[in-house]
Biopython code that builds the backbone (N, CA, C, O; Angstrom):
import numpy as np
from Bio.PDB.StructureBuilder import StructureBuilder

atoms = [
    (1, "UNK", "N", (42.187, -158.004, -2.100)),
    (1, "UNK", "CA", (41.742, -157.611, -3.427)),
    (1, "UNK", "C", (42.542, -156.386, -3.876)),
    (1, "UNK", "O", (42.428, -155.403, -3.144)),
    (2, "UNK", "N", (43.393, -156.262, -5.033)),
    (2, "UNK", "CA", (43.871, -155.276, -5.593)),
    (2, "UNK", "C", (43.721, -154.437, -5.933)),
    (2, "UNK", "O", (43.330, -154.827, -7.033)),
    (3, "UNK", "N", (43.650, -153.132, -6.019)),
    (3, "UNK", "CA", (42.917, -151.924, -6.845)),
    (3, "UNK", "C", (43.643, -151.965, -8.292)),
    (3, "UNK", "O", (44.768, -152.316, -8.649)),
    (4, "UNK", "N", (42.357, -151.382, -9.064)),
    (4, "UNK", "CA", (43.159, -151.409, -10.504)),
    (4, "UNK", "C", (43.889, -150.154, -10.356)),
    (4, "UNK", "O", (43.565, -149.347, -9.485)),
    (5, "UNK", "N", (44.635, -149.994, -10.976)),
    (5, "UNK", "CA", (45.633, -148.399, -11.008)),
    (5, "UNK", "C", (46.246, -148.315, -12.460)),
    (5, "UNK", "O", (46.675, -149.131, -13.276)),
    (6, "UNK", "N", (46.058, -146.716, -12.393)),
    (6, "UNK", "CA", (46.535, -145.849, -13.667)),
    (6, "UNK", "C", (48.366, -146.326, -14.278)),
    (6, "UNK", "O", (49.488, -146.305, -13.772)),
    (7, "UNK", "N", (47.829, -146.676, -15.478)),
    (7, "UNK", "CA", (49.512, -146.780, -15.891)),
    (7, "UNK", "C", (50.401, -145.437, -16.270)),
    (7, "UNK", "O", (49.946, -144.454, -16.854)),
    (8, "UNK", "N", (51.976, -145.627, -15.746)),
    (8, "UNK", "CA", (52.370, -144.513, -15.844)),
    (8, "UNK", "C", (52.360, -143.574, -17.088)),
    (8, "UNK", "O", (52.746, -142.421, -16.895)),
    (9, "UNK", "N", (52.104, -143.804, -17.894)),
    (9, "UNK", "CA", (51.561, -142.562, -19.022)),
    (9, "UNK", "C", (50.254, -142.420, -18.867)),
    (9, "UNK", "O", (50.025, -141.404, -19.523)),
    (10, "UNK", "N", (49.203, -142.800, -18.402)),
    (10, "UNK", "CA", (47.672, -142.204, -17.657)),
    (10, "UNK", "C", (48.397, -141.469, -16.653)),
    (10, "UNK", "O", (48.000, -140.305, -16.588)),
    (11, "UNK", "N", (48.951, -141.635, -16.170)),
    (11, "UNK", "CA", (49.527, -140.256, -14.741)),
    (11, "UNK", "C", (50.441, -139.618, -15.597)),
    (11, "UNK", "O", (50.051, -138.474, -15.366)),
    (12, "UNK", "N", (51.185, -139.494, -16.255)),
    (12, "UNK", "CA", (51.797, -138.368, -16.704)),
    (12, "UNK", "C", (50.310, -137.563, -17.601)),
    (12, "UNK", "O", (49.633, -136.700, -17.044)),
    (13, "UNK", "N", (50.132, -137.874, -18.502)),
    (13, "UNK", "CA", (48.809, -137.425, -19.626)),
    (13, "UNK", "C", (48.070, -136.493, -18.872)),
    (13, "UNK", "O", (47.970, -135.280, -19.056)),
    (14, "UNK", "N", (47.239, -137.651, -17.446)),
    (14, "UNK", "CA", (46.668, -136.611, -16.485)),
    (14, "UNK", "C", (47.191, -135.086, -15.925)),
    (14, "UNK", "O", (46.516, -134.064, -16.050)),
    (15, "UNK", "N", (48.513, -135.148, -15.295)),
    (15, "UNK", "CA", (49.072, -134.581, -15.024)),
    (15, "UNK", "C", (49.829, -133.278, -15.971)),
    (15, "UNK", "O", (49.719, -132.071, -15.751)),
    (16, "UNK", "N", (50.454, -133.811, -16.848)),
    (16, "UNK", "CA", (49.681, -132.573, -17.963)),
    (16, "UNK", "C", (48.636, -131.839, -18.062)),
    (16, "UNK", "O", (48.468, -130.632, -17.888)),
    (17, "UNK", "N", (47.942, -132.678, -18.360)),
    (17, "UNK", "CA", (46.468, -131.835, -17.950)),
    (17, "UNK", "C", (46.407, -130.677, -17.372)),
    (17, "UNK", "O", (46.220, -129.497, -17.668)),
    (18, "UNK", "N", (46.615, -131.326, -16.469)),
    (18, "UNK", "CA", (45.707, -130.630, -15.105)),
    (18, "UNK", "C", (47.154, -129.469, -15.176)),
    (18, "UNK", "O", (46.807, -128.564, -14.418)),
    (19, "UNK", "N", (48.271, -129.187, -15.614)),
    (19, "UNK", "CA", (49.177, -128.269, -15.551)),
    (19, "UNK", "C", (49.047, -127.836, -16.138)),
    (19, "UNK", "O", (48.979, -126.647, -15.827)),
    (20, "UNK", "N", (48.871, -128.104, -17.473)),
    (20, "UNK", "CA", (47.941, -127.063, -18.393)),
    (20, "UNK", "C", (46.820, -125.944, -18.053)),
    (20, "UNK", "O", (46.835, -124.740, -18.308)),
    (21, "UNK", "N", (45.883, -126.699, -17.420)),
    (21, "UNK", "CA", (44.660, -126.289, -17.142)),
    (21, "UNK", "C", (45.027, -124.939, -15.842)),
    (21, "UNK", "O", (44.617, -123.791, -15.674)),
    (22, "UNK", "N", (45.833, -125.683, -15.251)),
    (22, "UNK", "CA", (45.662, -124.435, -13.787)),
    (22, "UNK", "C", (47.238, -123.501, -14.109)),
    (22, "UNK", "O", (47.140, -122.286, -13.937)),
    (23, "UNK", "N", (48.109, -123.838, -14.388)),
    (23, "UNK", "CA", (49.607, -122.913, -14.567)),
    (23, "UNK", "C", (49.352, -121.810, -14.329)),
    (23, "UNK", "O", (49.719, -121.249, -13.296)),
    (24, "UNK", "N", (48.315, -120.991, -15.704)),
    (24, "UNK", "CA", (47.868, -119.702, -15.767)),
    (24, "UNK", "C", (47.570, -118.884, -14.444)),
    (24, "UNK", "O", (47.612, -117.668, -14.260)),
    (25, "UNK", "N", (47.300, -119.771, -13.703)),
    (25, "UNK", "CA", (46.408, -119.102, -12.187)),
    (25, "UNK", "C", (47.493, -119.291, -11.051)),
    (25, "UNK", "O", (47.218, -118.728, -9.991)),
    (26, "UNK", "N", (48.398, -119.826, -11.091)),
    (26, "UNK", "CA", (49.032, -120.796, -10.384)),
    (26, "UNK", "C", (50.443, -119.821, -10.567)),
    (26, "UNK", "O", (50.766, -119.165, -9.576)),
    (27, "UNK", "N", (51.219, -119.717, -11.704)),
    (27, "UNK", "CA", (52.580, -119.686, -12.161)),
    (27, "UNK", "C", (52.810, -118.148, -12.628)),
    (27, "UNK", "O", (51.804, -117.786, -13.237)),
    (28, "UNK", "N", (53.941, -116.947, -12.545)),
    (28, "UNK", "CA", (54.131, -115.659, -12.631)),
    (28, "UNK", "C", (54.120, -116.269, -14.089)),
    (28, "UNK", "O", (54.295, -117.459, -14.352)),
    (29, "UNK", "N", (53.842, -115.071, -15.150)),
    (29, "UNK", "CA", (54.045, -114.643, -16.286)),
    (29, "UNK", "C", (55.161, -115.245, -16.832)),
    (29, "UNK", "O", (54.962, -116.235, -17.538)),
    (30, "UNK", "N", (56.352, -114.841, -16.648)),
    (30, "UNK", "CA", (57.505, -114.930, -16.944)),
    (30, "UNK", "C", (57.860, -116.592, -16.994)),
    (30, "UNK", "O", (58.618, -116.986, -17.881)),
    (31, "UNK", "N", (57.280, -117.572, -15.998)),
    (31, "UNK", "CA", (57.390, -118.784, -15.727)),
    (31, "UNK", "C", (56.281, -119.773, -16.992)),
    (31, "UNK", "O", (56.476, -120.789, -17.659)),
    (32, "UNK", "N", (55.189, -118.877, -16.841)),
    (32, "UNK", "CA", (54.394, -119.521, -18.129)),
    (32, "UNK", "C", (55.434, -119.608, -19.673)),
    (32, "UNK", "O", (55.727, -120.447, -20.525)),
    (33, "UNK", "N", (55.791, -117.850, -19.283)),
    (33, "UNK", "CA", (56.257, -117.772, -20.829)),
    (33, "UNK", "C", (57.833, -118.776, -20.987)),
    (33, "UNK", "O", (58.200, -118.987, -22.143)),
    (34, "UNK", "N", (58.508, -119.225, -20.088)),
    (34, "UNK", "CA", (59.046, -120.129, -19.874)),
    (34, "UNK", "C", (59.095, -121.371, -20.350)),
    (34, "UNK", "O", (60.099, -121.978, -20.722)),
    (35, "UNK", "N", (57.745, -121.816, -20.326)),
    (35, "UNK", "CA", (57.108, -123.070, -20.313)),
    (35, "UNK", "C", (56.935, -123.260, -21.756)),
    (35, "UNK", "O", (57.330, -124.184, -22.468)),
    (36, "UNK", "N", (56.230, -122.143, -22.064)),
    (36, "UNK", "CA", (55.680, -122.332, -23.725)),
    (36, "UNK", "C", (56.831, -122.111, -25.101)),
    (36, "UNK", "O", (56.702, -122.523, -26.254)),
    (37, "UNK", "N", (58.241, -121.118, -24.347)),
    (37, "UNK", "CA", (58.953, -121.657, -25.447)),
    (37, "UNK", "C", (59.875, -122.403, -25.363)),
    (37, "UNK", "O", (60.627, -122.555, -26.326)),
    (38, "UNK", "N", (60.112, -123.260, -23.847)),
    (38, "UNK", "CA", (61.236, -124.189, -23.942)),
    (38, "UNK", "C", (60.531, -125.731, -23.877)),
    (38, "UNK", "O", (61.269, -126.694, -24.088)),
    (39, "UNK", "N", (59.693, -125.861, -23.705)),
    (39, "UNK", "CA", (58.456, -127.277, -23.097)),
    (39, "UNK", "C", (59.077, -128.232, -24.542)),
    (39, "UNK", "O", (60.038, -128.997, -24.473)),
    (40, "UNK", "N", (58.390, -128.000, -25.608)),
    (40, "UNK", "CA", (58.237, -128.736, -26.622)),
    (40, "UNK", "C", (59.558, -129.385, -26.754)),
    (40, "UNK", "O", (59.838, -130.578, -26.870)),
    (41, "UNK", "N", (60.455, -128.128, -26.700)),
    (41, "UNK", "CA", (62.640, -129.153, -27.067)),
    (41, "UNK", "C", (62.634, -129.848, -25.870)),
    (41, "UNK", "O", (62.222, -131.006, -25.812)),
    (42, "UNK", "N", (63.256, -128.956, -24.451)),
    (42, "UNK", "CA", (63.303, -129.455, -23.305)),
    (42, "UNK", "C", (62.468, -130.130, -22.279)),
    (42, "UNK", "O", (62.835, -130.508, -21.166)),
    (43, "UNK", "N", (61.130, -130.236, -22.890)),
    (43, "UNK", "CA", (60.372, -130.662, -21.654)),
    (43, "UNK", "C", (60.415, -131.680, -21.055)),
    (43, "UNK", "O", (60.909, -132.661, -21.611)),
    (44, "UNK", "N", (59.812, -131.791, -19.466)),
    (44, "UNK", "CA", (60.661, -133.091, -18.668)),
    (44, "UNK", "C", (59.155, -133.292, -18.039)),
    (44, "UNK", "O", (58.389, -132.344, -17.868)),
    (45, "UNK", "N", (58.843, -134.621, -17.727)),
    (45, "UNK", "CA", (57.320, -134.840, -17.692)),
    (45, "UNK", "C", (57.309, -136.269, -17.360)),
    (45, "UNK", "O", (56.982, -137.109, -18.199)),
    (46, "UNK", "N", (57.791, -136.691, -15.695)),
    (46, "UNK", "CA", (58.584, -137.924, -14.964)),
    (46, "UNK", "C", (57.844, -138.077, -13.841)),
    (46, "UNK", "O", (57.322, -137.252, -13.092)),
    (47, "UNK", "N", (57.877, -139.214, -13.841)),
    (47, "UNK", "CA", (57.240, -140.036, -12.692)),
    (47, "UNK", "C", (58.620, -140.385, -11.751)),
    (47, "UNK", "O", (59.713, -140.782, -12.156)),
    (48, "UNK", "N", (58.211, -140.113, -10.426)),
    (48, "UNK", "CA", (59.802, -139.923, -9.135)),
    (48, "UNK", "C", (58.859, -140.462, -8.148)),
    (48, "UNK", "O", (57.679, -140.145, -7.991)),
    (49, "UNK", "N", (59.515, -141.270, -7.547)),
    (49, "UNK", "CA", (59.289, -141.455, -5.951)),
    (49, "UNK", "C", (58.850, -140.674, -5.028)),
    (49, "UNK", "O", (59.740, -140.126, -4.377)),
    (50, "UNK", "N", (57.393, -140.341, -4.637)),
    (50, "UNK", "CA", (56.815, -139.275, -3.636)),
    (50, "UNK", "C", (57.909, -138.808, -2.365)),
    (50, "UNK", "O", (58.184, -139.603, -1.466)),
    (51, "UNK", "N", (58.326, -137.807, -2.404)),
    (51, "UNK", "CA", (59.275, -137.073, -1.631)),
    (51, "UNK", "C", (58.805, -137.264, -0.113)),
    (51, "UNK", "O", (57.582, -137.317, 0.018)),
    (52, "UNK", "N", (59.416, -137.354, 0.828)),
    (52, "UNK", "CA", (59.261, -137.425, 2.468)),
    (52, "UNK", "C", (58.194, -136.246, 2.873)),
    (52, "UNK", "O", (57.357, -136.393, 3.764)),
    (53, "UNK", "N", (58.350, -135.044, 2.081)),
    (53, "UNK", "CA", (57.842, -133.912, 2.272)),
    (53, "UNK", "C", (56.184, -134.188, 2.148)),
    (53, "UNK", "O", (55.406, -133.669, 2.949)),
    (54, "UNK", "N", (55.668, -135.193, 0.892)),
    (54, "UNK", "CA", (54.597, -134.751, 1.125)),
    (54, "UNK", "C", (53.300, -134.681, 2.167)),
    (54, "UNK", "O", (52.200, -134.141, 2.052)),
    (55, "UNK", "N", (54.007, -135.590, 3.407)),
    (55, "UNK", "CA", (53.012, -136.302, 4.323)),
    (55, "UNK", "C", (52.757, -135.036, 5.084)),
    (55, "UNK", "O", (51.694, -134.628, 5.551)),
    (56, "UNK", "N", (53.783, -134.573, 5.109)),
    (56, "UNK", "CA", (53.293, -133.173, 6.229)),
    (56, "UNK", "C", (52.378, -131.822, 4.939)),
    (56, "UNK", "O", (51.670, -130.922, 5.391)),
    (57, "UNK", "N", (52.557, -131.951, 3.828)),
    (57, "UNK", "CA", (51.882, -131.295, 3.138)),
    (57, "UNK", "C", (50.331, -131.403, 2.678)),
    (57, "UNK", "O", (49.629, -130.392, 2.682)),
    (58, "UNK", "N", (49.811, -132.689, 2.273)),
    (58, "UNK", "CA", (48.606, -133.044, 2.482)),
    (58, "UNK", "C", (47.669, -134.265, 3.923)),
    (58, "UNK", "O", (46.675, -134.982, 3.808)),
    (59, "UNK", "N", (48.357, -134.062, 4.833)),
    (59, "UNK", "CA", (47.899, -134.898, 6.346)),
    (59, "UNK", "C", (47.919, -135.957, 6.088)),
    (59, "UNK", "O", (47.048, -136.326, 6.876)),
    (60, "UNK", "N", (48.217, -136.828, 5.594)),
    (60, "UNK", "CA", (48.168, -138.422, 5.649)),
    (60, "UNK", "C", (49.648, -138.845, 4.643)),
    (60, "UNK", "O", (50.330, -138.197, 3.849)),
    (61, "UNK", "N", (49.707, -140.580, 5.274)),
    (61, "UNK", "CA", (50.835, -140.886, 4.954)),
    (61, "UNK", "C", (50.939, -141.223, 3.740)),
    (61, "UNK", "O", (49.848, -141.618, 3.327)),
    (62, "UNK", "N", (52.030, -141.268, 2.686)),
    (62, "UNK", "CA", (51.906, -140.959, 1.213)),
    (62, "UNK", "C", (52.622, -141.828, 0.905)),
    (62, "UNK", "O", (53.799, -141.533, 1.108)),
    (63, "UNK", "N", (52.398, -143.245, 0.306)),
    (63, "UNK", "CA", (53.360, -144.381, -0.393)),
    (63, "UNK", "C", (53.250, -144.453, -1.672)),
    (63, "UNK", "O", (52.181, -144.265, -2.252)),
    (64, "UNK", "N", (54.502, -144.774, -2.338)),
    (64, "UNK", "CA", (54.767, -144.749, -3.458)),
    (64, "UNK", "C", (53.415, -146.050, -3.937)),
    (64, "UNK", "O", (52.888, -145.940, -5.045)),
    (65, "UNK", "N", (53.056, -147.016, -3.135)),
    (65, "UNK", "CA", (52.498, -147.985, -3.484)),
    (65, "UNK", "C", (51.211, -147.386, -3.964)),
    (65, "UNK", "O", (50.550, -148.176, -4.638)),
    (66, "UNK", "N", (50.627, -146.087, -3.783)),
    (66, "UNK", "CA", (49.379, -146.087, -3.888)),
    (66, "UNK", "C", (49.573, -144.139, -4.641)),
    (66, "UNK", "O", (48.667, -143.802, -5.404)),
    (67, "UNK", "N", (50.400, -143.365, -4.434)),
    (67, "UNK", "CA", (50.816, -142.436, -5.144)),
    (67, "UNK", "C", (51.977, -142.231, -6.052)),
    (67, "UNK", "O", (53.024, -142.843, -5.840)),
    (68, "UNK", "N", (51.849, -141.360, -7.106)),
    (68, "UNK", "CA", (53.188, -140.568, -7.777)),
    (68, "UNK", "C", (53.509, -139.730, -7.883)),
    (68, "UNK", "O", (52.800, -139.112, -8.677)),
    (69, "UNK", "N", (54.599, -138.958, -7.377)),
    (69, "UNK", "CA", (55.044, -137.730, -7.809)),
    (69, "UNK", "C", (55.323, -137.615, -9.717)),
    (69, "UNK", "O", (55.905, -138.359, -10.507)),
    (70, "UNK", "N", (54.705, -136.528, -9.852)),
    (70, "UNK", "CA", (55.039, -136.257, -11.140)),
    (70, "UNK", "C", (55.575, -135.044, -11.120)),
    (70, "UNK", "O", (55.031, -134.184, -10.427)),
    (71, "UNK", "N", (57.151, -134.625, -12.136)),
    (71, "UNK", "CA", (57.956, -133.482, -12.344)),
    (71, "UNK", "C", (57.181, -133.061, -13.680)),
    (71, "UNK", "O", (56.960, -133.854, -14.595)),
    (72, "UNK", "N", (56.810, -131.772, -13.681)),
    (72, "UNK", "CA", (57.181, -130.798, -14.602)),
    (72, "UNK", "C", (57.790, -129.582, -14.966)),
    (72, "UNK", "O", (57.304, -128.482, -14.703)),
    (73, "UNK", "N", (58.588, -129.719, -15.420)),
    (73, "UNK", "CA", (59.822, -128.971, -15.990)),
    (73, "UNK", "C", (60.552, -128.983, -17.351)),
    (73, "UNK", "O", (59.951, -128.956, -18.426)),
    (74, "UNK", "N", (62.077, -129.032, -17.203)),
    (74, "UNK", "CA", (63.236, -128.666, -18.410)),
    (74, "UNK", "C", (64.494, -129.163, -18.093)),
    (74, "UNK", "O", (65.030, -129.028, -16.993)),
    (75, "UNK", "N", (64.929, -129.690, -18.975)),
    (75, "UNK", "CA", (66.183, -130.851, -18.883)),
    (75, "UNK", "C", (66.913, -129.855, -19.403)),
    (75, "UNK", "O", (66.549, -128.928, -20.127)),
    (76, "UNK", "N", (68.058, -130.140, -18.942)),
    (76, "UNK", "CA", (69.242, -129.903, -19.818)),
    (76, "UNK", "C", (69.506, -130.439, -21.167)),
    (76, "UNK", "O", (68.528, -131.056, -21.587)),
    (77, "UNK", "N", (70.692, -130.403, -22.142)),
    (77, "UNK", "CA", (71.631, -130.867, -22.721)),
    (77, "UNK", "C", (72.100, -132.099, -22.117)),
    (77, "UNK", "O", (72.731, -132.876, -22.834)),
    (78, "UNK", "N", (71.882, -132.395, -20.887)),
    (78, "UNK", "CA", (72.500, -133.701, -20.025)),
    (78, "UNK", "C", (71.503, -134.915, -20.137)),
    (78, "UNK", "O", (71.655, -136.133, -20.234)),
    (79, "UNK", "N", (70.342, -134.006, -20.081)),
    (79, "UNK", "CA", (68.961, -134.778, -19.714)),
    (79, "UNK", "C", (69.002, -134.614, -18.159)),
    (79, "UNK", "O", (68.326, -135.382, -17.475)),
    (80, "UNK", "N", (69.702, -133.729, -17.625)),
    (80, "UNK", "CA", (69.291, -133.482, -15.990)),
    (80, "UNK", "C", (68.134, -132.601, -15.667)),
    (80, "UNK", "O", (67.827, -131.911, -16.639)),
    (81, "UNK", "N", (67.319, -132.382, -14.511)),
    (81, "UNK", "CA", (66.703, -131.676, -14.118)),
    (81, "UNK", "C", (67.371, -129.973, -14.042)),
    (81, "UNK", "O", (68.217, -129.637, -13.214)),
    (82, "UNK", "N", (66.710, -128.938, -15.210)),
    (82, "UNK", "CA", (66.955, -127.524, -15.333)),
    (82, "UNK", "C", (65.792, -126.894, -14.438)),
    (82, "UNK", "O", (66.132, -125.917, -13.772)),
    (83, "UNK", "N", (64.663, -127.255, -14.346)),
    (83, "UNK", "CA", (64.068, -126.234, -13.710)),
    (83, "UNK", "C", (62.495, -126.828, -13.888)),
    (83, "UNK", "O", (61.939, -127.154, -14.937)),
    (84, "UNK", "N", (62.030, -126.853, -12.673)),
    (84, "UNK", "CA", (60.795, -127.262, -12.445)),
    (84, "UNK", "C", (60.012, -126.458, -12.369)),
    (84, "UNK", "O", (60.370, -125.319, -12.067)),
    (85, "UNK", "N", (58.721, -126.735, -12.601)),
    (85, "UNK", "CA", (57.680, -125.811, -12.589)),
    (85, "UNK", "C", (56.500, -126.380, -11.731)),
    (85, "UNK", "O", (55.596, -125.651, -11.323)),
    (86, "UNK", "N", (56.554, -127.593, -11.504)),
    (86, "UNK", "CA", (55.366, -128.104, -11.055)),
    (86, "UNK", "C", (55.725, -129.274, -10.246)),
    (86, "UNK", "O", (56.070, -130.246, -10.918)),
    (87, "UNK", "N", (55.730, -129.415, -9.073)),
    (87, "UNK", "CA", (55.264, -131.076, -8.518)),
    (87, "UNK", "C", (53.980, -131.408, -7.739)),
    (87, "UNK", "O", (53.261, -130.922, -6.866)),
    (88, "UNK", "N", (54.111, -132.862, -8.785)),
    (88, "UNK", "CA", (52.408, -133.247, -7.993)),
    (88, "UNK", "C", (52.108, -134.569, -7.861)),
    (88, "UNK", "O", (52.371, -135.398, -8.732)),
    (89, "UNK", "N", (51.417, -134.892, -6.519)),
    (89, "UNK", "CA", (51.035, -136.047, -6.400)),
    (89, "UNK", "C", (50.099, -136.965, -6.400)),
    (89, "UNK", "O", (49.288, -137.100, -5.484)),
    (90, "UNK", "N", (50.156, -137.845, -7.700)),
    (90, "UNK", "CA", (48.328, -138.306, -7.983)),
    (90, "UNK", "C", (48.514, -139.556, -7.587)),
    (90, "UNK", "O", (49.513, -140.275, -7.571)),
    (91, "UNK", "N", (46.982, -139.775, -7.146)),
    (91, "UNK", "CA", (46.745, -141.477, -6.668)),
    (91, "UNK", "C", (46.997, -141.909, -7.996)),
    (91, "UNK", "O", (47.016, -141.297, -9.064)),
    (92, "UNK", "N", (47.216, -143.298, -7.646)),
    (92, "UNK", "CA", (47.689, -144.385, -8.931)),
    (92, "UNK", "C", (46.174, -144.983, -9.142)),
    (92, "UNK", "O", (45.810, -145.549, -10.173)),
    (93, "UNK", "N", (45.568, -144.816, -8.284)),
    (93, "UNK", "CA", (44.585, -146.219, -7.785)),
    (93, "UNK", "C", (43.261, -145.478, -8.796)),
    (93, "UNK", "O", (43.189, -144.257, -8.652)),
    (94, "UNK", "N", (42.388, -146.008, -9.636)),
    (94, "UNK", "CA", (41.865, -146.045, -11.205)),
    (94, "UNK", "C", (40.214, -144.875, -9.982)),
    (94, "UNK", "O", (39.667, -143.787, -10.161)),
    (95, "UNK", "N", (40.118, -145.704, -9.164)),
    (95, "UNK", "CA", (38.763, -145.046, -8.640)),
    (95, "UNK", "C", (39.207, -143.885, -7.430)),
    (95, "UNK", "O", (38.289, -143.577, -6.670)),
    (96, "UNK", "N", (39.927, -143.528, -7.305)),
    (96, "UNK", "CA", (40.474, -142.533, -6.553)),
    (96, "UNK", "C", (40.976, -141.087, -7.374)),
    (96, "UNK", "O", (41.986, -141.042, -8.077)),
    (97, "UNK", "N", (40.043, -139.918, -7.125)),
    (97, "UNK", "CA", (40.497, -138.272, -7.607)),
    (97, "UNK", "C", (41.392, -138.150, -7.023)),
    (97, "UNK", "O", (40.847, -137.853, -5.961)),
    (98, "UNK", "N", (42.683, -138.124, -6.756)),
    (98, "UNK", "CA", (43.436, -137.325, -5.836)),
    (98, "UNK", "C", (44.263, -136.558, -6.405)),
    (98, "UNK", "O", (44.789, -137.292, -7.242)),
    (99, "UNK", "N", (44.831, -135.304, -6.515)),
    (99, "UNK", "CA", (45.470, -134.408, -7.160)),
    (99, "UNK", "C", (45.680, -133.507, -6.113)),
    (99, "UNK", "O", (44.736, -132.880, -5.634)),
    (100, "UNK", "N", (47.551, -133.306, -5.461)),
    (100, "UNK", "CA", (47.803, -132.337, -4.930)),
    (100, "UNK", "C", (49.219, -131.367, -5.687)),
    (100, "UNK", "O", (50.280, -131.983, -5.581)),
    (101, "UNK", "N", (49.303, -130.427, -6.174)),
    (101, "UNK", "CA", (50.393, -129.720, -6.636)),
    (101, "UNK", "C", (51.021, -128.610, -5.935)),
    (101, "UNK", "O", (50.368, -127.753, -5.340)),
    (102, "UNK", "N", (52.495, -128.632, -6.019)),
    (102, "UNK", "CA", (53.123, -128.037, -5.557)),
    (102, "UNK", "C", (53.777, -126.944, -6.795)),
    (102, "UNK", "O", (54.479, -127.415, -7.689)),
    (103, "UNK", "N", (53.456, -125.395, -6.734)),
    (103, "UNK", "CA", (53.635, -124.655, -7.842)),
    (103, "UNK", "C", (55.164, -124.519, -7.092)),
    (103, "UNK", "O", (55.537, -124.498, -5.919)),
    (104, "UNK", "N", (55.942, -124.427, -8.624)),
    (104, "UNK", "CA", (57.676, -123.651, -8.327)),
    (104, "UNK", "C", (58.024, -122.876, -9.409)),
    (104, "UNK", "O", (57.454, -122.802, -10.498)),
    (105, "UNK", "N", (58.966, -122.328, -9.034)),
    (105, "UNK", "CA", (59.720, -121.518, -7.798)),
    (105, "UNK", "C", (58.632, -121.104, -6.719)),
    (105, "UNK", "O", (57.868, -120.210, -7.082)),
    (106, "UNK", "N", (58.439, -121.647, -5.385)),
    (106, "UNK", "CA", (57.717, -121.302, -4.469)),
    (106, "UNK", "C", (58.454, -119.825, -4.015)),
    (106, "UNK", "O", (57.988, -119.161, -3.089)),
]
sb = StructureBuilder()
sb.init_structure("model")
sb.init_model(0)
sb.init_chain("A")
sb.init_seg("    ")
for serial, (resi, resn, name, xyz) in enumerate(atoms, 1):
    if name == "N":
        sb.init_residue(resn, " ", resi, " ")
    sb.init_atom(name, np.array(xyz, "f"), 0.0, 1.0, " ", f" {name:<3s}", serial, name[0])
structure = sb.get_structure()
């Protein structure tokens, strides 16, 4: 039996969110103020393949099949990755809370 799961703009939306909500507590001054005047031109707000890293970060094994890493940050002029502020990894799966973030520059 399949689980229903969040489509990828329900995990980005969420994920906003919740970066919204915590940054302030989370992110130096300088990194907020960062955020608020380059976000709107440059902002970067992507769904990536859960990194190797996260299994040793929250104890259990982490598949793309059932999680997403989400980037928040600032693109270039290229559309490349300028500078992240946030990675995090939410269950996909519709009846599952899971939310772990990684604040940056660590």
């Amino acid at each position: 039996m399949s689980t229903q799961q969040h489509s990828v703009e329900t995990l980005l939306n969420t994920a906003l969110e919740l970066f919204m909500e915590l940054a302030s507590d989370n992110l130096p001054e300088h990194e907020i103020t960062l955020f608020n005047q380059a976000f709107n031109e440059r902002g970067l707000l992507a769904e990536t393949e859960p990194g190797d890293d996260w299994d040793g970060d929250v104890g259990f094994e982490v598949t793309d099949a059932d999680y997403a890493e989400i980037w928040v940050g600032l693109e270039n002029s290229e559309q490349e990755v300028e500078h992240l502020f946030a990675r995090m990894l939410i269950a996909r799966a519709v009846d599952e809370k899971f939310c772990h973030i990684e604040w940056l520059p660590d």
